[in-house]
C-alpha positions in Angstrom: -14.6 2.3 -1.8 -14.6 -1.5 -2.2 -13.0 -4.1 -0.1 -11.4 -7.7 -0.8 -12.5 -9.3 -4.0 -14.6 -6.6 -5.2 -11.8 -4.0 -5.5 -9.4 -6.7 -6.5 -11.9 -6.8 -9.6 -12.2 -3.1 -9.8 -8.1 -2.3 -9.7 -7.9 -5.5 -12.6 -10.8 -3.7 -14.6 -9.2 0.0 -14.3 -5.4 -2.3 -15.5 -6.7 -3.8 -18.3 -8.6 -0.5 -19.4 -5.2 1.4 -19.0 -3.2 -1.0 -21.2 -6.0 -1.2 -23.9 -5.8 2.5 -24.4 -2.2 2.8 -24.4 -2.0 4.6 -21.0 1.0 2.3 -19.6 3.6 2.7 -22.6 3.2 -0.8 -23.3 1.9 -2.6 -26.6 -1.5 -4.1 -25.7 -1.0 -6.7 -28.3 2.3 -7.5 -26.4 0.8 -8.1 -22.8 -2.5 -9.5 -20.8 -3.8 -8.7 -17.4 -4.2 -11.6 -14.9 -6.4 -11.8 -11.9 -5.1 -14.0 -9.3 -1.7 -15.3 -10.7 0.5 -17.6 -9.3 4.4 -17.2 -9.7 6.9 -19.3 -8.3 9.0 -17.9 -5.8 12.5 -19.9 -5.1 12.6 -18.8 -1.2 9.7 -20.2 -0.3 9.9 -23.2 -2.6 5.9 -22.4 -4.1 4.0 -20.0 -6.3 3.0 -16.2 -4.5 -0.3 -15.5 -5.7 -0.9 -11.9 -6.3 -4.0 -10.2 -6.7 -3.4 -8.9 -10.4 -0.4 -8.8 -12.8 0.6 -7.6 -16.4 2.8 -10.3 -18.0 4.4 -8.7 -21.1 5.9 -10.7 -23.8 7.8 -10.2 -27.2 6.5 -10.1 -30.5 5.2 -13.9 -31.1 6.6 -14.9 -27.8 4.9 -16.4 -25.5 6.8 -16.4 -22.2 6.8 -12.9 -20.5 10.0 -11.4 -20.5 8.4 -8.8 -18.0 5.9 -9.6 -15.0 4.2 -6.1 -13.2 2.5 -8.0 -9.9 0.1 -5.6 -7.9 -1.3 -6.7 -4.1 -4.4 -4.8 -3.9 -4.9 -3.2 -0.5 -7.5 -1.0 1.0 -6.9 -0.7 4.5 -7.8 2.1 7.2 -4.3 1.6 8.7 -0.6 0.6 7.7 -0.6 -2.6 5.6 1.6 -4.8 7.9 4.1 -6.3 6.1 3.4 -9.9 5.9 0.1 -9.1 4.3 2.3 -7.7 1.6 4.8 -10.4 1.5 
């Protein structure tokens, strides 16, 4: 299986081919896959960047009402939880 960058491509790949084919319940025309997203988190006064997110917005709109982040991991062992944080 992949590591780092690599299967942070492969999980966004697999995402975006879900959503296109309807898989995820969500309209494709309503939502896009990001790779590498920043959002801003008001604890630790800056933007988390995830690995790969689904931002899912109204009709026309074009602020996401509805953010899915996923941290892409492929460890041997526990992820610890800073990595996750």
């Amino acid at each position: 299986m992949a590591k780092g960058s690599q299967y942070e491509s492969e999980v966004a790949d697999a995402v975006e081919a879900e959503l296109a084919a309807g898989n995820y319940g969500i309209d494709p025309a309503c939502a896009v896959v990001r790779r590498k997203p920043g959002y801003f988190s008001r604890d630790r006064n800056k933007d988390i960047v995830f690995d790969v997110s689904v931002e899912v917005s109204r009709k026309g709109g074009v602020t996401p009402y509805w953010i899915w982040v996923w941290e892409c991991k492929n460890y041997t062992h526990s992820v610890p939880v800073d990595d996750v944080e």
